[in-house]
C-alpha positions in Angstrom: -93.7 80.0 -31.5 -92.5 76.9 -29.7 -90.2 74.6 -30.7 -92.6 71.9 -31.1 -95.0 73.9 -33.6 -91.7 75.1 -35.8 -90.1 71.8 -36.1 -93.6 70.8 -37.2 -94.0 73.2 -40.0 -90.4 72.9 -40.6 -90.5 69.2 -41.6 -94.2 70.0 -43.3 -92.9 72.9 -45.9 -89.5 70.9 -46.4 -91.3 67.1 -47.5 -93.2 69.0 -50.1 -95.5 67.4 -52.4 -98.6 69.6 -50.3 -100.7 71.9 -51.8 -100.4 75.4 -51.9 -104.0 75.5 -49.3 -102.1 72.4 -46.9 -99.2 74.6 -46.8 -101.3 77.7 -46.1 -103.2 76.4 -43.3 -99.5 75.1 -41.8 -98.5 78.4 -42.0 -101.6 80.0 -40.2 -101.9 76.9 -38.0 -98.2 78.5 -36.8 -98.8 81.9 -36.9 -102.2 81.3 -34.4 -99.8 79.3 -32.2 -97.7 82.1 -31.9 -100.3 84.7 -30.6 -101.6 81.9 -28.3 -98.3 81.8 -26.7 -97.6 85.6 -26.9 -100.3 85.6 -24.5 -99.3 83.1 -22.0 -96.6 86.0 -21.0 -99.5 87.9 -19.9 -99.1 86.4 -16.5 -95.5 87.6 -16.2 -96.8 91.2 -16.3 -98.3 90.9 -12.8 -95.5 88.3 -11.1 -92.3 90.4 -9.4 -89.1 90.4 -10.0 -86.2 90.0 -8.5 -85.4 91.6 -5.2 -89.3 93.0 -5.1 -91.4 92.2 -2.0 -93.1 88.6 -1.9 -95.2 87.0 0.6 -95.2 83.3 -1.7 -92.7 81.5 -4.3 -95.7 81.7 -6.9 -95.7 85.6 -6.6 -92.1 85.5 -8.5 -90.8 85.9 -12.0 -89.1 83.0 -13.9 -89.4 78.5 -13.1 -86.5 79.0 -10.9 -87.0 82.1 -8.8 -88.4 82.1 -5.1 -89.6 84.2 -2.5 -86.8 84.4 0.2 -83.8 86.0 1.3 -81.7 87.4 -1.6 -78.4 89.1 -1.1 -79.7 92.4 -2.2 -83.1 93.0 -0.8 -83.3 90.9 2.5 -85.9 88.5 3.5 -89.5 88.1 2.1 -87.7 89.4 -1.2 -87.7 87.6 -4.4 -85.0 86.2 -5.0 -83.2 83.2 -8.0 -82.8 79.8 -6.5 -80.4 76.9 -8.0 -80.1 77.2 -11.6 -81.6 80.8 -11.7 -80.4 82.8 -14.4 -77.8 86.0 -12.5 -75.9 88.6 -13.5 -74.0 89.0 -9.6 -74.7 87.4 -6.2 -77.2 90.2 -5.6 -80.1 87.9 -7.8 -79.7 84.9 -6.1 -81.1 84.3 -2.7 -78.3 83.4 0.1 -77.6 80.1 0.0 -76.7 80.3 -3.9 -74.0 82.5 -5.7 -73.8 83.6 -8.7 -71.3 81.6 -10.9 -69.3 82.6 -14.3 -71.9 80.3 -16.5 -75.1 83.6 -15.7 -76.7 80.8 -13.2 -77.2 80.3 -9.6 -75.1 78.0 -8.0 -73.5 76.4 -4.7 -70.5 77.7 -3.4 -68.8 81.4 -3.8 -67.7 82.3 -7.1 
């Protein structure tokens, strides 16, 4: 469930006053959100990760990852660009490093 939708039936449930069928129908309203976004993930089944093989940026895993030269895998590898969530230098591609904050950055660490 998105924020959006939870603030939504957040600020629905909490002005009260509604009927036991209004608040129902927020509830499902939510609860149908929530499996329409469950499958929006479907797609991230079939991108790659990081350091897997990629011909194109839109063949990688996550808003900030690309299809380039990473530190661990080489060129034509997937690989997290600036901002990228990391755990070391090894999933961000070369011209970023991994920094203390878990995100790809300029400069060595």
């Amino acid at each position: 469930m998105n924020g959006t939708v939870l603030d939504r039936l957040a600020r629905s449930l909490a002005t009260g006053g509604h009927s036991r069928r209004t608040t129902l129908r927020a509830l499902i309203g939510g609860l149908g959100a929530a499996i329409a976004l469950e499958g929006d993930d479907a797609g991230a089944a079939t991108c790659r990760r990081r350091l897997r093989p990629c011909k194109r940026s839109s063949q990688c895993c996550g808003k900030n990852a690309r299809c380039g030269t990473s530190h661990g895998a080489g060129t034509g590898t997937c690989c997290g660009a600036l901002g990228a969530t990391c755990r070391s230098d090894l999933d961000c591609c070369t011209r970023w490093y991994c920094h203390a904050d878990g995100r790809c950055g300029v400069g060595d660490t």
